[in-house]
N, C-alpha and C positions, 0 to 999 in steps of 0.2 A: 535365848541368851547366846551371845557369839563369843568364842572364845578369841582375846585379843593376839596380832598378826606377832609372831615370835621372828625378832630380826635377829639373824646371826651373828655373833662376835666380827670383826674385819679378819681378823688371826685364824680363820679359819675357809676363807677363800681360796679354792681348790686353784687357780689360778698363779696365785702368789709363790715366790721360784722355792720356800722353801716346803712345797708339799710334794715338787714334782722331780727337787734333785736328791738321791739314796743318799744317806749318811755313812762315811767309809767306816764308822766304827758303830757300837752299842751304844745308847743313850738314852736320855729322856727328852720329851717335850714338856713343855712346864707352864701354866697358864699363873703370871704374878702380876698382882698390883702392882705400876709403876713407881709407886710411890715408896717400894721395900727396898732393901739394901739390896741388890745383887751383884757382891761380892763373888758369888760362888758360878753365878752363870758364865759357861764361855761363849755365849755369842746370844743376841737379842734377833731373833728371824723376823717378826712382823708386830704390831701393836698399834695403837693410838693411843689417847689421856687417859684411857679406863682399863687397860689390862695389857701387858704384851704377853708375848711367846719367846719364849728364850731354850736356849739348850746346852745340854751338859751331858759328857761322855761319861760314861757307867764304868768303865772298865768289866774286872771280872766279875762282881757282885752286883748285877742291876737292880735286881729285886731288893735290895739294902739298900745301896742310895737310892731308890723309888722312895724306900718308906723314909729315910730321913729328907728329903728332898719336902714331901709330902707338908711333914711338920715344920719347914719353917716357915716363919713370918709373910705372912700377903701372898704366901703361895693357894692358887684358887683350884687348880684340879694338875693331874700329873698322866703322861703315857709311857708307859716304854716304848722303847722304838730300836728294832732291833737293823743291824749297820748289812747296806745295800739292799733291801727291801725297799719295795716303790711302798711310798708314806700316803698314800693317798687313801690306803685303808684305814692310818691309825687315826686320819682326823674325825670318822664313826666314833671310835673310842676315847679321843680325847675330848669330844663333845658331847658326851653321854657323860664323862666324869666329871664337865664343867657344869653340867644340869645338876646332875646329883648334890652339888655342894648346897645347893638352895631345897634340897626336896625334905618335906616335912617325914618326921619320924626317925 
């Protein structure tokens, strides 16, 4: 038995300018259903029909907005992302967190 070919989200193309330019401040990366309100995201980085990536600055509390970020509506997985670090590590973690929303148990 073959396990079927696992295609990557688009939002996640190390290519794409927002994995390869540092953010000047703390933040999140936030994987949402298009279809949510996002009222609260300040800026949409990449997506198609089925999910974008958007981002929002954390200020002093990231680990707080992490977990309320987390809970809202059509939000699918969440990273911090800490301001001037090369991002190209966090798309490991934020792609582990977007598996995990589907993993059983």
């Amino acid at each position: 038995m073959s396990a079927a070919a696992r295609t990557e989200p688009s939002w996640l193309d190390a290519r794409l300018p927002c994995w390869r330019t540092p953010q000047p401040q703390a933040g999140l990366f936030v994987v949402v259903d298009p279809a949510a309100d996002l009222w609260w995201a300040e800026q949409t980085l990449a997506g198609d029909d089925t999910e974008l990536l958007v981002w929002i600055s954390t200020g002093v509390q990231p680990e707080r907005t992490g977990l309320q970020v987390a809970q809202r509506h059509g939000v699918r997985a969440v990273s911090l992302a800490p301001a001037r670090h090369d991002l190209r590590r966090l798309r490991t973690a934020l792609q582990l967190a977007y598996r995990l929303r589907n993993a059983p148990g």
